[in-house]
C-alpha positions in Angstrom: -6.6 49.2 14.5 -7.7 49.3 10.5 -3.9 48.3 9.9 -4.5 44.1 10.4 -7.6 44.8 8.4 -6.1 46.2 5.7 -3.3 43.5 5.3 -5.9 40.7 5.8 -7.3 42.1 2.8 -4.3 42.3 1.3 -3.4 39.0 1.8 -6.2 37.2 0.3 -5.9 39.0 -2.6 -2.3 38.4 -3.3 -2.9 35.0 -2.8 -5.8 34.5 -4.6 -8.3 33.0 -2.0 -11.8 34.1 -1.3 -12.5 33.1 2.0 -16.0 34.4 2.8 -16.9 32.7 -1.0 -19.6 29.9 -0.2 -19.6 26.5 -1.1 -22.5 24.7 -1.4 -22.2 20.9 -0.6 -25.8 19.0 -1.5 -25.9 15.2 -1.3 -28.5 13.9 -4.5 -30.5 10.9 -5.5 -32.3 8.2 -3.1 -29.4 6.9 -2.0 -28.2 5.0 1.4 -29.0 6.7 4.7 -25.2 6.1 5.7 -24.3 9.4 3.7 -26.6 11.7 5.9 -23.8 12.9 7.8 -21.1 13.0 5.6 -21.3 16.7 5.3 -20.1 18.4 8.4 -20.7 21.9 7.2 -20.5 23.4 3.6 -16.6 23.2 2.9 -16.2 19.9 4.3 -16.7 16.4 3.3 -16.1 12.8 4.7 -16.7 9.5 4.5 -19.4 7.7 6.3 -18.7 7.1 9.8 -15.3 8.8 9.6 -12.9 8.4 11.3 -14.2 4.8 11.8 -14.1 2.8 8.3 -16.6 2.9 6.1 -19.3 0.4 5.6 -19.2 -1.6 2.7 -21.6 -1.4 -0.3 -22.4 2.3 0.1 -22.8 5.0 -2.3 -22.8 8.8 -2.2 -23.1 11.2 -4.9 -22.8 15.1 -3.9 -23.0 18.3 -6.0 -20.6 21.2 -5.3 -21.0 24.3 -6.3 -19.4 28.0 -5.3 -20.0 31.4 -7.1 -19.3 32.8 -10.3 -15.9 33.5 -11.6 -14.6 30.6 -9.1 -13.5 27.6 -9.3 -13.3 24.7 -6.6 -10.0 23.9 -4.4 -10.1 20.3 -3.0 -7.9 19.8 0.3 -6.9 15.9 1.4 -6.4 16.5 5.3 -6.9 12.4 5.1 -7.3 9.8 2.3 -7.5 6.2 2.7 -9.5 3.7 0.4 -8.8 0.3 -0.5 -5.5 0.1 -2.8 -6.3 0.1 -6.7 -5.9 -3.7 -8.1 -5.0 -4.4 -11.8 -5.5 -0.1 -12.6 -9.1 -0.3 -11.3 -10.4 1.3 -7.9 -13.0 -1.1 -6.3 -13.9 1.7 -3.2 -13.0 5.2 -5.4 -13.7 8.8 -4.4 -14.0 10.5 -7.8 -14.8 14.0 -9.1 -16.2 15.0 -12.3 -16.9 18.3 -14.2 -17.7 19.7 -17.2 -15.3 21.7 -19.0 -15.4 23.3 -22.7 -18.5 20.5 -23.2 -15.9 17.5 -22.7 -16.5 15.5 -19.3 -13.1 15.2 -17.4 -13.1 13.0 -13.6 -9.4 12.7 -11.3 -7.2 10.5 -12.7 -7.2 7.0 -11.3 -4.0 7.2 -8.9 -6.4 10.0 -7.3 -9.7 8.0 -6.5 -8.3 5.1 -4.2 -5.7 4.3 -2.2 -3.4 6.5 0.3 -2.7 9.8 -0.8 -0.6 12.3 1.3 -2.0 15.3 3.4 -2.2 18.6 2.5 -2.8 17.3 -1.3 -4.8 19.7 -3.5 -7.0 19.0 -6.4 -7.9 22.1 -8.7 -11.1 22.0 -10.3 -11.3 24.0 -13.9 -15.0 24.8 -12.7 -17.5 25.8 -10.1 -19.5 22.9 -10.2 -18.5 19.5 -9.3 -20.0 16.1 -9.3 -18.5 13.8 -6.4 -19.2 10.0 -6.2 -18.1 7.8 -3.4 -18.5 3.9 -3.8 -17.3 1.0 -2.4 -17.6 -2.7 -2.9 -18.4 -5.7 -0.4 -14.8 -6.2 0.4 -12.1 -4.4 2.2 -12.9 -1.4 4.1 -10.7 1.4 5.5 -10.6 4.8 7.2 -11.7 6.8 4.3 -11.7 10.6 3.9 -11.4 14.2 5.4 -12.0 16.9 2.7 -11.8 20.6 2.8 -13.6 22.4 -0.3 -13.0 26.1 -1.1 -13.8 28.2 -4.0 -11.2 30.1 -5.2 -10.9 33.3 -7.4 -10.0 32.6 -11.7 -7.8 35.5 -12.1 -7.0 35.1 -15.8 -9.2 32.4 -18.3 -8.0 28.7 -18.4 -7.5 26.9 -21.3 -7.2 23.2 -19.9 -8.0 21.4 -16.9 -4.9 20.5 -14.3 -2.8 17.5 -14.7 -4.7 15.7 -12.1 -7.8 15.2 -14.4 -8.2 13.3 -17.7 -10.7 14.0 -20.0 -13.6 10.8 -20.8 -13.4 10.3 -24.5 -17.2 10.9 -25.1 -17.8 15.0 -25.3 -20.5 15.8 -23.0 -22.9 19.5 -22.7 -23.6 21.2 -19.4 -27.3 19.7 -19.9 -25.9 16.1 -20.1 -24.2 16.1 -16.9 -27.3 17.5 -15.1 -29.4 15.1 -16.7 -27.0 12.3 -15.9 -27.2 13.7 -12.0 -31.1 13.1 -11.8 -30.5 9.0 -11.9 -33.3 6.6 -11.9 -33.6 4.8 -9.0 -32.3 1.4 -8.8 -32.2 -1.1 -6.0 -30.0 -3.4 -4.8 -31.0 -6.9 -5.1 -30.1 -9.9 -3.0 -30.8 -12.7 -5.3 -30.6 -16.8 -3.9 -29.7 -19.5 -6.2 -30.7 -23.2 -4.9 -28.9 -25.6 -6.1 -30.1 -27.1 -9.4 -32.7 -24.5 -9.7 -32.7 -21.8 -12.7 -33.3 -18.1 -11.4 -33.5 -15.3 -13.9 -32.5 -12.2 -13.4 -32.4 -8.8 -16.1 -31.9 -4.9 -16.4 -33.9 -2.5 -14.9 -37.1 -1.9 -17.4 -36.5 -5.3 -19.1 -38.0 -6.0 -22.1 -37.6 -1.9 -22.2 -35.2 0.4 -22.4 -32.8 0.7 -19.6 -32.4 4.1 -18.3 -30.1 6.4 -18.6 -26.8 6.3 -15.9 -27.8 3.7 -14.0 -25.8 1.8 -11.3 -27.8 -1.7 -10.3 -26.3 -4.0 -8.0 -27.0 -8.0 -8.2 -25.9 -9.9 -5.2 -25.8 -14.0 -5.5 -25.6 -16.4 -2.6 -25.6 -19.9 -3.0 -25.1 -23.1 -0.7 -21.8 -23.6 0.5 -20.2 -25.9 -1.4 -21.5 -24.9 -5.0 -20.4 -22.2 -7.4 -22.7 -20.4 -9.4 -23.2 -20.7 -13.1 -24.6 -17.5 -15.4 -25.9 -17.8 -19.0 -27.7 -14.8 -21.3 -31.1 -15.7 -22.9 -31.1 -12.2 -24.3 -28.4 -9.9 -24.4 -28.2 -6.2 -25.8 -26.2 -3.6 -24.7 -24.7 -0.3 -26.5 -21.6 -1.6 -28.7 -18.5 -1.8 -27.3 -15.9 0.9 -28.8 -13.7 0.4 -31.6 -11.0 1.2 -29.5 -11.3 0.9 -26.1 -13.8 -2.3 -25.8 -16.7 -2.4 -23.1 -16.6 1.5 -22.0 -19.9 2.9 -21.8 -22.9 1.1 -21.3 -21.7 -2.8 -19.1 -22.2 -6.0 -17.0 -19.7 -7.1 -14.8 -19.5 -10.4 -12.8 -17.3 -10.0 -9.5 -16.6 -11.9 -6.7 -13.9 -12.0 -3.7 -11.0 -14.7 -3.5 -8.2 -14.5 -0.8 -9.3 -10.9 0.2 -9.1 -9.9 -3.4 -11.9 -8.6 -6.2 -11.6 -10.9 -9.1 -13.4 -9.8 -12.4 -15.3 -13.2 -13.9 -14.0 -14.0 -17.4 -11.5 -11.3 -16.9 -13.9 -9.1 -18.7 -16.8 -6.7 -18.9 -19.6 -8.3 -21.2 -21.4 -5.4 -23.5 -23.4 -5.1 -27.0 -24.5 -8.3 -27.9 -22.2 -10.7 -26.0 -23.5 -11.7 -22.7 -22.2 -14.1 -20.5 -22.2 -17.9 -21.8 -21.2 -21.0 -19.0 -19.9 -17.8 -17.0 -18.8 -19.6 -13.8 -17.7 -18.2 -10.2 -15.4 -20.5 -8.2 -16.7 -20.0 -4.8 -20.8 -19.4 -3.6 -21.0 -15.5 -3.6 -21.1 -13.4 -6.7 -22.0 -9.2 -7.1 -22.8 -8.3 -10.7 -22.8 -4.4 -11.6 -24.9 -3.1 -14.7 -23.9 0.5 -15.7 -25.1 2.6 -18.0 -24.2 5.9 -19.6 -26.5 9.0 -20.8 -27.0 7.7 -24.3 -27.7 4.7 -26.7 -30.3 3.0 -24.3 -31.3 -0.9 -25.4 -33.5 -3.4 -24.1 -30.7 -4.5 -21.6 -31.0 -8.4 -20.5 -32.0 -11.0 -19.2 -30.1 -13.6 -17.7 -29.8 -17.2 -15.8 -28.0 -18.4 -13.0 -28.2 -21.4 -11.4 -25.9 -23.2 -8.5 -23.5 -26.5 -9.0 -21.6 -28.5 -6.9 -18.4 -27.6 -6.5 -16.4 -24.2 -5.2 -13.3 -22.4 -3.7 -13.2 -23.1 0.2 -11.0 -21.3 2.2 -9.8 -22.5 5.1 -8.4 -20.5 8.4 -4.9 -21.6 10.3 -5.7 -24.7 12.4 -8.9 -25.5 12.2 -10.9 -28.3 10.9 -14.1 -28.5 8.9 -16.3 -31.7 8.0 -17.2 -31.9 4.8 -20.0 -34.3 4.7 -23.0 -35.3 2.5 -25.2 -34.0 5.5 -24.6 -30.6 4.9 -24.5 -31.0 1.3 -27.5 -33.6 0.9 -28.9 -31.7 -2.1 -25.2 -31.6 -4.4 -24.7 -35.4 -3.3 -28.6 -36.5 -3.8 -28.7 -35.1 -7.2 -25.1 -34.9 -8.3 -24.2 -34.8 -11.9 -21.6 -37.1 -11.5 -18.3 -34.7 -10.9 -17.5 -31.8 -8.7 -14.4 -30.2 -8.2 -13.8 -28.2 -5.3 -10.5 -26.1 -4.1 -9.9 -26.2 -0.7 -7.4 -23.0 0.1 -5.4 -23.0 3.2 -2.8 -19.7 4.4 1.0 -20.3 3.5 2.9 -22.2 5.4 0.0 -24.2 6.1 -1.3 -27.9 4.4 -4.3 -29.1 4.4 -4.9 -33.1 6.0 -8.0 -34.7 5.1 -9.2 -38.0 7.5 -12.2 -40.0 6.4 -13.7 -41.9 8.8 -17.3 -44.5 9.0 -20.4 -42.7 7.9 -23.0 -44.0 10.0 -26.3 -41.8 9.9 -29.6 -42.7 12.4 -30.5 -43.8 8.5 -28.5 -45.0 6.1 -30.0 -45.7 2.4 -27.3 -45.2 0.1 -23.8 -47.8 -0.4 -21.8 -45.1 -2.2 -21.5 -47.3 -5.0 -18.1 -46.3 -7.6 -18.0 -42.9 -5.4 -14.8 -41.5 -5.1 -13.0 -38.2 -3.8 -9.6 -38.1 -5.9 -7.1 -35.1 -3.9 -4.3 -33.5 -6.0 -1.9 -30.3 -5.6 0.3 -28.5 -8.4 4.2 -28.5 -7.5 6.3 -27.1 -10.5 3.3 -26.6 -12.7 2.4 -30.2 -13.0 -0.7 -31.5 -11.6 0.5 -34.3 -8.5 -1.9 -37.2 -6.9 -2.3 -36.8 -3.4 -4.6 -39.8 -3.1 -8.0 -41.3 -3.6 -10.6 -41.9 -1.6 -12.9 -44.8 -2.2 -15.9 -43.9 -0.4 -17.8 -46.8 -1.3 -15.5 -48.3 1.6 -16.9 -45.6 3.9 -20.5 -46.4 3.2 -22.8 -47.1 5.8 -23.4 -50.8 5.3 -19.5 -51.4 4.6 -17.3 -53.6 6.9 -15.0 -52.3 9.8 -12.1 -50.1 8.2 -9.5 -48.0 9.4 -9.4 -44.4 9.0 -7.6 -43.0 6.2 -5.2 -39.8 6.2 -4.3 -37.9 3.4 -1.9 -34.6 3.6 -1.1 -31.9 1.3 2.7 -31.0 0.6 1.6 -27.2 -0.1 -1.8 -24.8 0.7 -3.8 -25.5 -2.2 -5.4 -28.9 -2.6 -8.3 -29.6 -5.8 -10.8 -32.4 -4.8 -12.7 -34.3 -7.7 -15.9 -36.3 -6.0 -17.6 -38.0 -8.8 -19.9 -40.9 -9.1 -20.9 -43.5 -11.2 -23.2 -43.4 -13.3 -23.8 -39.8 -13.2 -26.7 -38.7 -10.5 -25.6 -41.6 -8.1 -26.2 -40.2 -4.9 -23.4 -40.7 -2.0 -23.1 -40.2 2.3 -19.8 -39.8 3.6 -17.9 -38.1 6.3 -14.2 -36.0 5.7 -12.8 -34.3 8.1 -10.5 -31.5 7.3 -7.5 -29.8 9.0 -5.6 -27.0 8.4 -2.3 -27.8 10.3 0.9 -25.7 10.2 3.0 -27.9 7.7 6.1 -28.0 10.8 3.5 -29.7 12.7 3.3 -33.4 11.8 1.4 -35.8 13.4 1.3 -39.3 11.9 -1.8 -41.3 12.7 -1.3 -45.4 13.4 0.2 -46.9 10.4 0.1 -43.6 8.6 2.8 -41.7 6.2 2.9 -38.3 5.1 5.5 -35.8 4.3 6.9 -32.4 5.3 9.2 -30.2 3.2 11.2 -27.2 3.5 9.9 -24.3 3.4 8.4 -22.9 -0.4 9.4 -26.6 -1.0 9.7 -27.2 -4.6 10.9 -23.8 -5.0 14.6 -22.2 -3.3 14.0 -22.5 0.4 15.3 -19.2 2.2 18.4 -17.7 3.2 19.0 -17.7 6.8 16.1 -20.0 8.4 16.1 -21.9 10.8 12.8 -23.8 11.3 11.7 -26.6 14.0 9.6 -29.4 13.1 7.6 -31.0 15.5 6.4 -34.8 14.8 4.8 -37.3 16.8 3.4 -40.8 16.1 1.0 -42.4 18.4 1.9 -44.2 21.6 3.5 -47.7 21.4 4.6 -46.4 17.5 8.2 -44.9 16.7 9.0 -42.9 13.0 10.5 -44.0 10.2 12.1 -40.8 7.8 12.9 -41.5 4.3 14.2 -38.7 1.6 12.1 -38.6 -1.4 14.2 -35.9 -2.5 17.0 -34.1 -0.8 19.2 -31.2 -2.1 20.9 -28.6 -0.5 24.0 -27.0 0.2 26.9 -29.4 -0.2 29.3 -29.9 2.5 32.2 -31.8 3.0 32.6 -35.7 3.8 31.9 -35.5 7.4 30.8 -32.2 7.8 27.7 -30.0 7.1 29.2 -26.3 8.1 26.1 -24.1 6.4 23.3 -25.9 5.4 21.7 -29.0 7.3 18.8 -30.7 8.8 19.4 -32.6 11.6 16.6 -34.6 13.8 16.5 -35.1 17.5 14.8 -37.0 20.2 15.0 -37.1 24.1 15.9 -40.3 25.8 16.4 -40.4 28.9 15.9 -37.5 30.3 18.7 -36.5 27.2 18.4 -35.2 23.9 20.4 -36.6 21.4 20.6 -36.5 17.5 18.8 -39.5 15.4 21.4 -39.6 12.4 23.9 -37.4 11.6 23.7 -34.1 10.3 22.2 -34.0 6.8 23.3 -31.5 3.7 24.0 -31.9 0.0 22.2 -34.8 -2.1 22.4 -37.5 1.0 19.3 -37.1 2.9 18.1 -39.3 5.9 17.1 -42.9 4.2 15.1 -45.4 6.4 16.1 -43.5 10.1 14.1 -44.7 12.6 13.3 -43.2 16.0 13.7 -44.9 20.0 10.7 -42.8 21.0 7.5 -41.3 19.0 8.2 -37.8 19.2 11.1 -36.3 17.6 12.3 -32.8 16.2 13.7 -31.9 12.9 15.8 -28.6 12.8 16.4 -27.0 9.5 19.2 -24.2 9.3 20.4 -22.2 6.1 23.0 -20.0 6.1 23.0 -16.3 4.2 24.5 -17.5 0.8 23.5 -20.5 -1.5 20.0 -21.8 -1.9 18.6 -24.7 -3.2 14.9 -27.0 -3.9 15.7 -28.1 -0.1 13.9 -31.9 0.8 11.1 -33.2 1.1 10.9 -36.3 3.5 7.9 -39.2 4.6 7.2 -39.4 8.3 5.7 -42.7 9.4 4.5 -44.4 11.9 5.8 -47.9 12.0 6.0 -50.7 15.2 9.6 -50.8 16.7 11.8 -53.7 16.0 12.5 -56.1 18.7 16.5 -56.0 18.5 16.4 -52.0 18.6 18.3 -51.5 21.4 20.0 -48.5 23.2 23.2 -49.1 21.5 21.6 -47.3 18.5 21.6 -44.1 20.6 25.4 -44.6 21.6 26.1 -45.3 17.5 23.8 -43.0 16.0 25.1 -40.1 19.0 29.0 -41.2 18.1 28.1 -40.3 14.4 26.7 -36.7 15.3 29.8 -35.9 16.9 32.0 -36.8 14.6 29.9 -35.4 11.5 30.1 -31.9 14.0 33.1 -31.8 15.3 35.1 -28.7 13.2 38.0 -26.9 13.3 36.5 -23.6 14.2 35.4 -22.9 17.2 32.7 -20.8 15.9 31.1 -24.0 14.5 31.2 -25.9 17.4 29.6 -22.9 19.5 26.7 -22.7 16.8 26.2 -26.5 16.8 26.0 -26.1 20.5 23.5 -23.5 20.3 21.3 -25.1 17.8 20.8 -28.2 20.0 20.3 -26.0 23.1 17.4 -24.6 20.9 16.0 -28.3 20.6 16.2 -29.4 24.4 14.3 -26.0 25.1 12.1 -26.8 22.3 11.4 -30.5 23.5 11.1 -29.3 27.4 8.2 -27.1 26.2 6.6 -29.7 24.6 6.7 -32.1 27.5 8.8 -34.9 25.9 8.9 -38.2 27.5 
């Protein structure tokens, strides 16, 4: 019976581990309520509300501690944060000790991220400083830790390759002075438009304490970005080397899903922020500070302006409209830019029809809304809308509709003079960009796909567009180039357009490729389909083509179908039958395509 004792003994000795050693796991500081039970029992840690995800804008710090002669053994049986962005961690799990008097915490592959299970982390030490934090962004599944204290058989003479030391030497009575923070509340701060609010460091016009971590959140209106500027600025100086490192501000705030820094920067000894602007209405700001070289901190302006990044969600439609921006269009300074963002593979289609309130005061007067998109680099007009024409004592107008040709679109409104107030209605639509429906007497365009740049190897993509009743579509080539084929026929890349008449559906055109693209086609009905094909080999800046919707001539006639269907078979016809079959099979494709759609 004392034989399994005896080699139990045996084998904790030969391997080092003290199992019966005790860990103690404390969590410190007034800090959020989420991280009461994070501590399952005294060698294990998680995440708040593991194995759910964790919250967002939460903190806990923890102190870890075994006997004597140990040293700490950090198990991963799960590890999941939000991925590290530009080298930095926005969500981290770090640890921190205190080794020969120099501060060493995990390197930063090692505080975010996915890391495998069953990965260890040896500490140098038996005490341990552990900090979770995340931001007000992405969340994930978080952590599942096992802690155990482990015997030091023979001395140590540096830390593990999964630490790296902080390059400011630190004493045992440092670190626990730096674990006895002063508190420091999160504040939700709301800027009005046109109104200055001042906001500064704990203690301001005195000294800062000592490790602090103070959150600044900033809402605004929709519509407006938010605009910072120091009145008085004084942090420790930056180092010689390594810039902004121990004592910082930092302006933050989210765009498409990611944390972007503000001035690409951290601001520190006496350079604070100056015309520091967001792009969209929500900012977080994060003052840190280290154990030494207090100041008097800051104290800091930020007011709200017309103008932000919107982003906008597959097809839908907003209205933009000076009723739910009365105060940027009351009191405007004369220009605002905004940057309306739509997913890939998506444009953006802006309609502005007749404001006409239960009051109407203003008539726009020199108001305009000037569109443009970037292709190539260069900046490209999409249009301008005169609003003035939209006012609520103009005449009768028609509605006009603008569309992008890619998912980013920057809107200029401006008046004249400066402060002229404008009401106005635009509606806007985020439509899948092979979707295109032409409104009566419209144009716009549609492109192949990451038109200006190479379309893709093996696509093929349907178009759908549709004019209003009574209307049919006229397609002209603005610019057209892909894979060449031969006189009369287009074996690899093509785009070939198709309608149904008569209960039949037959090709508009022949098939197009190379540098001829479709010039002046017009349709028999107002709904037709384009079908864009590339095979696995060449690529090329593909087309991009105006859709509009035009009245049909009286001496179009159904011989165009018999011409314009003679043309498509010749241009087709090939000497392989493997051709013909995949011809056959693409306008199969169509008729399916068009028989879902409910054609007439």
């Amino acid at each position: 019976m004392k034989l399994p004792y005896l080699l139990c003994i045996a084998y904790v000795y030969l391997f080092d581990y003290v199992v019966c050693q005790t860990v103690s796991i404390a969590k410190i500081g007034n800090l959020d309520n989420l991280c009461d039970n994070t501590i399952p029992d005294q060698n294990h840690l998680i995440s708040p509300r593991y194995p759910d995800r964790y919250p967002k804008g939460v903190r806990c710090v923890y102190e870890i501690r075994s006997p004597v002669n140990t040293r700490l053994e950090f198990e991963l049986n799960e590890f999941e944060l939000e991925i590290e962005f530009n080298e930095k961690c926005h969500d981290h799990f770090v640890l921190q000790e205190t080794f020969r008097a120099t501060t060493y915490q995990t390197k930063v592959e090692l505080q975010c991220g996915t890391l495998p299970s069953g990965r260890k982390i040896l500490a140098s030490t038996n005490f341990v400083r552990a900090e979770f934090e995340t931001d007000t962004s992405v969340e994930a599944t978080g952590y599942n830790i096992t802690i155990r204290a482990i015997d030091i058989t023979q001395p140590l003479s540096t830390p593990t390759d999964d630490w790296i030391a902080n390059n400011r030497p630190l004493s045992t009575a440092d670190l626990i002075r730096s674990l006895q923070r002063s508190p420091c509340v999160d504040q939700l701060i709301s800027v009005p438009v046109g109104q200055l609010v001042t906001f500064s460091s704990p203690g301001y016009p005195g000294l800062y304490p000592e490790y602090a971590i103070c959150n600044y959140h900033f809402d605004s209106p929709p519509g407006t970005h938010i605009e910072f500027n120091a009145v008085d600025f004084h942090l420790e100086a930056p180092s010689r080397t390594d810039g902004c490192k121990y004592d910082t501000l930092t302006f933050q705030e989210t765009v498409d899903g990611k944390t972007i820094v503000l001035g690409g920067k951290k601001f520190c000894g006496l350079e604070g922020p100056k015309l520091l602007s967001s792009t969209s209405n929500s900012v977080r700001a994060v003052f840190q500070s280290d154990l030494s070289n207090r100041e008097t901190g800051f104290s800091i302006t930020a007011i709200s302006r017309c103008g932000s990044t919107i982003a906008l969600s597959p097809n839908t439609s907003m209205i933009f409209s000076s009723d739910t921006h009365t105060e940027l269009f009351s009191e405007s300074a004369g220009r605002c830019v905004y940057n309306f963002v739509a997913p890939v593979d998506y444009n953006i289609e802006f309609t502005t029809s007749k404001y006409s309130p239960s009051t109407a005061s203003f008539d726009n007067h020199n108001a305009k809304f000037r569109l443009g998109e970037t292709i190539n680099g260069i900046e490209v007009p999409l249009g301008t809308i005169n609003l003035d024409s939209y006012a609520p004592f103009s005449g009768p107008i028609e509605p006009t509709t603008l569309r992008s040709r890619t998912n980013r679109v920057r809107g200029i409104f401006s008046t004249e003079p400066a402060g002229a107030a404008a009401q106005f209605n635009i509606s806007i639509k985020v439509v899948s960009r092979y979707l295109v429906s032409l409104a009566t007497n419209a144009t716009t365009t549609f492109t192949s796909p990451g038109y200006p740049q190479l379309y893709p190897r093996s696509t093929n993509r349907t178009y759908d567009i549709s004019a209003p009743k009574g209307y049919v579509i006229e397609l002209t080539a603005m610019h057209f180039e892909m894979e060449p084929g031969s006189d009369t026929q287009c074996p690899y890349d093509w785009l070939g357009f198709f309608e149904r008449i008569q209960k039949r559906i037959v090709p508009l055109g022949p098939k197009y490729c190379g540098n001829k693209g479709p010039q002046s086609l017009v349709s028999q009905t107002n709904h037709l389909k384009a079908v864009f094909v590339s095979d696995f080999s060449s690529q090329f800046t593909g087309f991009n083509i105006t859709a509009k919707a035009v009245r049909p001539s009286a001496n179009f006639s159904q011989s165009t179908s018999a011409s314009v269907l003679k043309s498509f078979a010749t241009s087709t016809i090939f000497k392989s039958s493997s051709h013909y079959i995949l011809i056959l099979l693409y306008v199969m494709v169509a008729w399916v395509g068009f028989h879902r759609g409910h054609l007439c």
